[in-house]
C-alpha positions as CSV (number, residue, x, y, z in Angstrom):
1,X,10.1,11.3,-12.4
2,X,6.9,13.0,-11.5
3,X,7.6,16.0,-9.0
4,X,4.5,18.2,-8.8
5,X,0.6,17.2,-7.5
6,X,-2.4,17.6,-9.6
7,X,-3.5,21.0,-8.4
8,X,-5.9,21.5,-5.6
9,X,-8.3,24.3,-4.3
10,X,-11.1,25.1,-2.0
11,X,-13.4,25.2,-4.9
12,X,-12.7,22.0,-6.6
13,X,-10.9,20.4,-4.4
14,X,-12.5,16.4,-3.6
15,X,-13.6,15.7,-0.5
16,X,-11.4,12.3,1.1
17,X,-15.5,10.9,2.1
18,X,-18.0,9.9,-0.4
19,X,-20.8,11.5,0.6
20,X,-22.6,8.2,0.1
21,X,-20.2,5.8,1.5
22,X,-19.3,7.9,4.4
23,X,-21.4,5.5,7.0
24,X,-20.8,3.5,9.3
25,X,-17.9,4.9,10.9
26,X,-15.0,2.8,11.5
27,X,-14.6,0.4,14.7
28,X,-12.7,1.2,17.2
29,X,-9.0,0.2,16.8
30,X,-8.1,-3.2,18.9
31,X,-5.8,-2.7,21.8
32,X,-3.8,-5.1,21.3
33,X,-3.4,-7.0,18.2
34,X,0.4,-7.8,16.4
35,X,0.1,-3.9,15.1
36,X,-1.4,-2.4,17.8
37,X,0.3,-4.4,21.1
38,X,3.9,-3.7,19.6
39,X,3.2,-0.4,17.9
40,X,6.9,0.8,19.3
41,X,8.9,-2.1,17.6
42,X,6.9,-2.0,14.9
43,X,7.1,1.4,14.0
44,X,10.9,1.6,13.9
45,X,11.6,-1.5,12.7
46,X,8.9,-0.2,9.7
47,X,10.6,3.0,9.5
48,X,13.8,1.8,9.5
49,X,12.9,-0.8,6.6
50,X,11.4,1.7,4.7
51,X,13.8,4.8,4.7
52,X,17.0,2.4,4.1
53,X,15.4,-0.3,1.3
54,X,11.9,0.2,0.1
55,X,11.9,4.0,-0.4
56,X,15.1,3.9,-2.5
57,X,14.1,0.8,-4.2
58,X,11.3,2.8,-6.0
59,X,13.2,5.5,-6.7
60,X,15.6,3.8,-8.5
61,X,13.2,1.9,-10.4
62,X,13.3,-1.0,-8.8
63,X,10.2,-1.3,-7.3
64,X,8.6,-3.9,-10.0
65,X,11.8,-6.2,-8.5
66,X,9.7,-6.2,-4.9
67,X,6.7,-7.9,-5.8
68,X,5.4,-11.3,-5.2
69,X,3.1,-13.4,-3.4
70,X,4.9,-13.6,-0.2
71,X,6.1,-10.6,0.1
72,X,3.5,-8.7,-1.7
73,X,3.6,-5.6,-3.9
74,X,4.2,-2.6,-2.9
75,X,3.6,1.0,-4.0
76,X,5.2,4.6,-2.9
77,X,2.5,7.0,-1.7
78,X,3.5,10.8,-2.3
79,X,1.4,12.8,-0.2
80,X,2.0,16.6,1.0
81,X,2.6,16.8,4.8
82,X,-0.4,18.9,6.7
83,X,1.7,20.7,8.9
84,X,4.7,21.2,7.4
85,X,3.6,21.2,3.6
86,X,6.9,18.9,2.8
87,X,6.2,15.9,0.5
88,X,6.1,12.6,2.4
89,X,7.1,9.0,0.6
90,X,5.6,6.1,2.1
91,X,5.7,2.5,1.0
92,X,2.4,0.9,0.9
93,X,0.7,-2.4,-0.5
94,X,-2.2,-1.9,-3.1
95,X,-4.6,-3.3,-5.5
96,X,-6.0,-2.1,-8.5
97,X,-9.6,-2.6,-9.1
98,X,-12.4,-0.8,-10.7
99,X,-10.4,1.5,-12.3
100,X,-8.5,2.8,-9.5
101,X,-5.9,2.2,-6.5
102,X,-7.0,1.2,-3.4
103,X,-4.2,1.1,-0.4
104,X,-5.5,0.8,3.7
105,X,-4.1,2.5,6.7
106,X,-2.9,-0.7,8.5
107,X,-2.6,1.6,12.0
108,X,-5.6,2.6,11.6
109,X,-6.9,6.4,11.8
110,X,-4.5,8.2,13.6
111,X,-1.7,6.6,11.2
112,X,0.1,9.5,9.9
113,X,0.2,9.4,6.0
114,X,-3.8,9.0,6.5
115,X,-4.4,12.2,8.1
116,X,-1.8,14.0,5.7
117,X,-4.2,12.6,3.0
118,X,-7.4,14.2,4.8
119,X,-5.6,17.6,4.6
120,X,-4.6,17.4,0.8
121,X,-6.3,14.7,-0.9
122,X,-4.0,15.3,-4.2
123,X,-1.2,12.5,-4.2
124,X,0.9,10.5,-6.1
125,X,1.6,6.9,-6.6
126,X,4.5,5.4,-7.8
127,X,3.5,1.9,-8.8
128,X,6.0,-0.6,-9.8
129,X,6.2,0.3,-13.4
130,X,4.7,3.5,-13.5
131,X,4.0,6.8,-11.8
132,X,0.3,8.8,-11.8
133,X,-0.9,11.9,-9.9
134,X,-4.8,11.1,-8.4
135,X,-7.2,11.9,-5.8
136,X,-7.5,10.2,-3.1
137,X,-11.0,9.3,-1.7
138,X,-11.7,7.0,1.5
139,X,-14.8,4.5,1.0
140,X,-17.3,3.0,4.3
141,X,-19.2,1.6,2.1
142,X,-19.7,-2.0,3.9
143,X,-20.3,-3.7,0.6
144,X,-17.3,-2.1,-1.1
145,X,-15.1,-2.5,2.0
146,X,-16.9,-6.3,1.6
147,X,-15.5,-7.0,-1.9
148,X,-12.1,-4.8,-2.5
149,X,-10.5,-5.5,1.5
150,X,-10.0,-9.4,0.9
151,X,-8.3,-9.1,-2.2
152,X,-6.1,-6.2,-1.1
153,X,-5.2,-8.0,2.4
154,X,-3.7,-10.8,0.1
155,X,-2.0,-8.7,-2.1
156,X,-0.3,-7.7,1.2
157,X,1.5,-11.8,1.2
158,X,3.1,-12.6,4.6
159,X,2.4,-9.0,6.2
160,X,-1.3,-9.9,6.4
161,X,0.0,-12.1,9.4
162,X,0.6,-8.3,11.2
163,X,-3.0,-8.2,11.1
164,X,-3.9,-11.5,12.8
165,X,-5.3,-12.6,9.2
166,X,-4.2,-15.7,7.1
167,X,-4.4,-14.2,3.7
168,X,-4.6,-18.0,2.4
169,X,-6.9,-19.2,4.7
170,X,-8.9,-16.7,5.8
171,X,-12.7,-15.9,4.2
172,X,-13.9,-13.2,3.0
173,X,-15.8,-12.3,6.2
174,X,-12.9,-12.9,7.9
175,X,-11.0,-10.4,6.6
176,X,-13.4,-7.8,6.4
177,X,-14.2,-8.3,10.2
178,X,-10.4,-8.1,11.2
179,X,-10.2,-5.1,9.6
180,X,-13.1,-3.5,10.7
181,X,-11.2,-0.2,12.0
182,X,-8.7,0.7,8.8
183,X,-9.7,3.2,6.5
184,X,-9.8,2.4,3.1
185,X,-8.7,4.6,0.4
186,X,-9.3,4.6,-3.2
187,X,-7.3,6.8,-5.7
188,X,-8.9,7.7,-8.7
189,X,-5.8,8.3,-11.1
190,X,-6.0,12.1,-12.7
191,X,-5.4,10.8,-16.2
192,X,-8.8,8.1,-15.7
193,X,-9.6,4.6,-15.4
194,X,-5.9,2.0,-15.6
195,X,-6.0,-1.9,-15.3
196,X,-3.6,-3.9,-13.2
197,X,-0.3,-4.3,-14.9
198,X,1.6,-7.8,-15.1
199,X,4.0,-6.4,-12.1
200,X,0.2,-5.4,-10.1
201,X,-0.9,-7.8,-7.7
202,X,-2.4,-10.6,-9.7
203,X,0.0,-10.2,-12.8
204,X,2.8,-12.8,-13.6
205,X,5.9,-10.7,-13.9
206,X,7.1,-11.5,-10.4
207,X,7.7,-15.3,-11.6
208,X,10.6,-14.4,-13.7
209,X,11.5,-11.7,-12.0
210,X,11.9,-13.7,-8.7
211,X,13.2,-16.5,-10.5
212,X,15.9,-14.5,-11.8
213,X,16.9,-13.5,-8.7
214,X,17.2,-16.5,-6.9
215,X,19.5,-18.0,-10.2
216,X,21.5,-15.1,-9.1
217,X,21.7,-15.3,-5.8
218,X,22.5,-19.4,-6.0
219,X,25.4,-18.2,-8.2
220,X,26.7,-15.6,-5.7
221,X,26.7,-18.0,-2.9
222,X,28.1,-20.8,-5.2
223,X,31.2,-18.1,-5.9
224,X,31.6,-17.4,-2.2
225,X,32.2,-20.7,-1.3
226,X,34.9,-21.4,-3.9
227,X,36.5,-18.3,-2.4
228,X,36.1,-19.9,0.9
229,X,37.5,-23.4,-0.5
């Protein structure tokens, strides 16, 4: 289990902006909207969701076990609080593409993890089945935000709905427009350029995985009601 961050200092230390990419700014965030309009539910219930299941789902390994198409796949962010300096875990959907791991900040900017990340750009990423140290950078760039966004928003399964986007219906355009006031991040992994995994978004795994876990659950239930009888 990884437990430190690539170093960091004023001198070589990556800015979070392309200094290419860094325009246009974002849109102003919706005000209202399924994660805007119920921000109160929706932070606790989040919260709540990830502190008791998805957080100590990755850390026992498990994360690989999350992943599908409806649910999506989901990584654990590691990112150094600005304030406080504490490490912060957060579960997040990604996608891997060009090299590198891309994640959004679904509140948009004044979500928290984001403006942790402008402080200390120097994370950590705990992907299903494995764990690298990066830095992470946030992309404008309209045609990058164009091309990665879509495929991200659908690696995101049933969530994207939070959004107001059908991830199996919607275009490209779509998407992009919806989206239009989340920051996009891309972490470049310390170690260099990976490729998406079979438990990544795109990969198989999840069929047998899921598979296996609804023989078992059929099997559980099937047991319960011969208790019952």
């Amino acid at each position: 289990m990884m437990t430190s961050f690539a170093p960091t200092s004023p001198v070589d230390a990556v800015p979070t902006a392309d200094p290419a990419t860094a325009e246009p700014p974002l849109a102003e965030p919706p005000a209202g909207g399924a994660l805007n309009g119920l921000d109160p539910i929706a932070h606790r219930a989040f919260k709540a969701l990830n502190r008791y299941f998805m957080i100590p789902m990755h850390r026992a390994g498990m994360g690989a076990w999350l992943g599908s198409p409806i649910g999506g796949w989901m990584l654990l962010l590691r990112v150094r609080g600005r304030k406080s300096g504490i490490v912060r875990e957060t579960p997040l959907n990604y996608f891997v593409a060009d090299g590198s791991v891309w994640i959004v900040a679904g509140f948009g900017p004044r979500t928290e993890w984001y403006r942790n990340l402008l402080a200390d750009p120097a994370v950590e990423v705990w992907l299903p089945t494995r764990h690298l140290a990066g830095t992470a950078v946030e992309v404008r760039s309209p045609s990058v935000r164009a091309r990665i966004l879509p495929a991200l928003i659908r690696a995101t399964g049933l969530l994207s709905f939070l959004a107001g986007v059908n991830p199996w219906t919607a275009t490209e355009a779509q998407v992009t427009d919806a989206l239009d006031f989340v920051p996009l991040i891309r972490i470049d992994p310390a170690e260099g350029w990976i490729e998406p995994g079979p438990d990544d978004p795109g990969g198989r795994a999840w069929i047998w995985r899921q598979a296996l876990v609804l023989g078992a659950s059929l099997l559980v239930l099937r047991a319960i009601r011969r208790l019952v009888r």
